[in-house]
C-alpha distance (Angstrom), angle and dihedral (degrees) to the residues before:
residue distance angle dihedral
X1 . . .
X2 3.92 . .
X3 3.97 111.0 .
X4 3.68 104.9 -127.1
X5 4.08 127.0 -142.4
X6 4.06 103.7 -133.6
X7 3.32 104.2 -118.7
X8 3.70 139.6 161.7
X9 4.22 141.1 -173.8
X10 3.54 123.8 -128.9
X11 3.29 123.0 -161.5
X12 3.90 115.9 -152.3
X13 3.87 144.5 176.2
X14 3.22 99.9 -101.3
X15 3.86 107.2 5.5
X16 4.35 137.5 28.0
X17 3.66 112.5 -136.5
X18 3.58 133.9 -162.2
X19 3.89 113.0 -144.5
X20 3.49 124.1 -157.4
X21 4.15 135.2 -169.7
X22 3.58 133.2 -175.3
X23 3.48 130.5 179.1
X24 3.63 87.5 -5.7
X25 3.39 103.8 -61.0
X26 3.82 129.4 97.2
X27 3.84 107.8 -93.1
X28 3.91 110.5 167.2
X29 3.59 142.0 11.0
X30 3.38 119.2 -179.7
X31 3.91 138.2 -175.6
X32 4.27 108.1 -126.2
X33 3.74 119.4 -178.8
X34 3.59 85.8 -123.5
X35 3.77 147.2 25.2
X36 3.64 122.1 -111.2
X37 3.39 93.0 -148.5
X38 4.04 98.9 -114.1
X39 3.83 101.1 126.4
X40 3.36 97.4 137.8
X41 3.86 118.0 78.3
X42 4.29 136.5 172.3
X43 3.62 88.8 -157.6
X44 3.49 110.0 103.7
X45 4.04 106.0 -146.5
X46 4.08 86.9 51.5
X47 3.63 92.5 59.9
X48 3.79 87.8 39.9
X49 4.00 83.5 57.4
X50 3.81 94.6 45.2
X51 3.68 97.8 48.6
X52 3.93 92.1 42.4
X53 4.30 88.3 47.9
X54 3.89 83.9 51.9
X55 3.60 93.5 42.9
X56 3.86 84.3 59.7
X57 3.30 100.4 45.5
X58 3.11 88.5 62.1
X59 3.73 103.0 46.9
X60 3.88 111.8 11.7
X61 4.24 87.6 -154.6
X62 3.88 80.4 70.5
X63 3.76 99.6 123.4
X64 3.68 114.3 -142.3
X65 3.89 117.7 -126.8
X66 3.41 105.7 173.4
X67 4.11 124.7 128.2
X68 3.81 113.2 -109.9
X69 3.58 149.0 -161.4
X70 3.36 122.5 -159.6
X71 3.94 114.4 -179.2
X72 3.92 105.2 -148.7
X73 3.47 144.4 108.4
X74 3.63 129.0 -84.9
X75 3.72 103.7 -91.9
X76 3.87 86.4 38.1
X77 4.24 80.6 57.3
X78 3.69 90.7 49.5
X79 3.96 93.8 54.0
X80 3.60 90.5 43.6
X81 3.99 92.9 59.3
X82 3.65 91.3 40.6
X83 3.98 83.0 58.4
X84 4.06 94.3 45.3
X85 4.01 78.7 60.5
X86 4.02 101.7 58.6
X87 3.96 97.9 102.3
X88 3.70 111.8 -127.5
X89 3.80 113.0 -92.0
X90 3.80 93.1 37.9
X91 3.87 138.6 80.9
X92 3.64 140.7 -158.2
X93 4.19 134.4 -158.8
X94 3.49 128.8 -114.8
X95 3.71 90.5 -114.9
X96 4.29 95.7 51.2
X97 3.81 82.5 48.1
X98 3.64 94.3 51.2
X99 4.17 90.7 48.9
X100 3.55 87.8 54.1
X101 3.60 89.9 50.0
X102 3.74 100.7 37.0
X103 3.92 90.9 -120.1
X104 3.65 144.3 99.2
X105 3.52 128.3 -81.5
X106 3.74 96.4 -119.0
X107 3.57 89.3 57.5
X108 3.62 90.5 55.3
X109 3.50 87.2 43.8
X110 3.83 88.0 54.6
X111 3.96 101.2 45.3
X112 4.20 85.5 47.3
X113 3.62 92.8 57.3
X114 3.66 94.8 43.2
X115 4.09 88.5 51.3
X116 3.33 98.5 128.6
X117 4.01 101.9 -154.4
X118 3.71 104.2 35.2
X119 4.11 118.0 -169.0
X120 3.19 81.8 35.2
X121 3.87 97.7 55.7
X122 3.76 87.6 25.1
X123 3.68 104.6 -136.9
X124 3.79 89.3 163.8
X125 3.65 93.6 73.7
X126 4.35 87.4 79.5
X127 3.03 123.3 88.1
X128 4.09 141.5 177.7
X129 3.49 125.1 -100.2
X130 3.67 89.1 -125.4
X131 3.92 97.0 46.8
X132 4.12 137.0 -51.7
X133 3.72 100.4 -24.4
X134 3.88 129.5 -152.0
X135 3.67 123.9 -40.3
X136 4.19 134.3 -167.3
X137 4.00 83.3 -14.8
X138 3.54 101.8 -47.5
X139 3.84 134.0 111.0
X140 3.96 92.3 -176.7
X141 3.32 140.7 19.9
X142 3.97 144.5 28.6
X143 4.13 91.7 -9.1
X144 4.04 87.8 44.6
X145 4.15 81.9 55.1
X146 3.89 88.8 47.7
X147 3.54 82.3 59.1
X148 3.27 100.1 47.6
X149 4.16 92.1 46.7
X150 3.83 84.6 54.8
X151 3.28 98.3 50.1
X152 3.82 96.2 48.8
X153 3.61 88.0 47.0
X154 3.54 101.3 59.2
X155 4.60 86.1 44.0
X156 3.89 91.6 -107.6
X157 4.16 92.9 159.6
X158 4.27 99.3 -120.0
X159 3.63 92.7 -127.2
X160 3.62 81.0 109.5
């Protein structure tokens, strides 16, 4: 019998994620261009994850509780708690991030796009000096526009 990864689709209003656990803990959310049509799940932390994303969605103050995994390295760690600490509604650059971290902002830059479950980790809450930044690996298109949606949705003014 082939061991199976839980995993689940989500499909959103502005973006289709695939959500991943292992071991019980959220590992991997991902942003497809389309939804494979498996939004129905038995295992229990998925549909934890849905109903939290929806609960969000619907009211970006939702705080996320959800266990997680992130697979990184320790100064990609350290960024990613320094993210989970950006209140919603606000943002921060690369380079006040990196002062705060005694780094650069490239290597913030670096451990954001490598964040592994983003909304969760919210890696869309920095920004550029010069305007919105990268996001999931992009510099333009539909994952800068992800970005964008996020942003708007939790009132962050777009004069970003």
């Amino acid at each position: 019998m082939k061991n199976s990864v839980p995993t689940v689709y989500f499909e959103g209003p502005f973006c289709n994620l695939k959500i991943i656990q292992k071991n019980n803990t959220l590992h991997y959310i991902d942003f497809v261009s389309q939804s494979d049509a498996l939004q129905t799940t038995h295992d229990q932390l998925l549909k934890e994850t849905l109903k939290q994303i929806r609960q969000y969605l619907k009211n970006a103050d939702f705080p996320f509780d959800l266990p997680i995994s992130p697979q990184g390295t320790e100064f990609q760690h350290r960024v990613w708690a320094a993210l989970q600490k950006i209140p919603v509604g606000k943002v921060k650059t690369y380079g006040e991030l990196a002062k705060e971290l005694h780094s650069s902002p490239r290597a913030i830059g670096n451990a954001c796009r490598r964040n592994p479950i983003p909304l969760i980790i919210p890696c869309h809450r920095v920004i550029s000096a010069q305007g919105i930044g990268g996001f999931a690996g992009q510099t333009q298109g539909s994952r800068i526009t992800i970005k964008q949606q996020l942003l708007h949705h939790e009132g962050v003014n777009p004069l970003y």
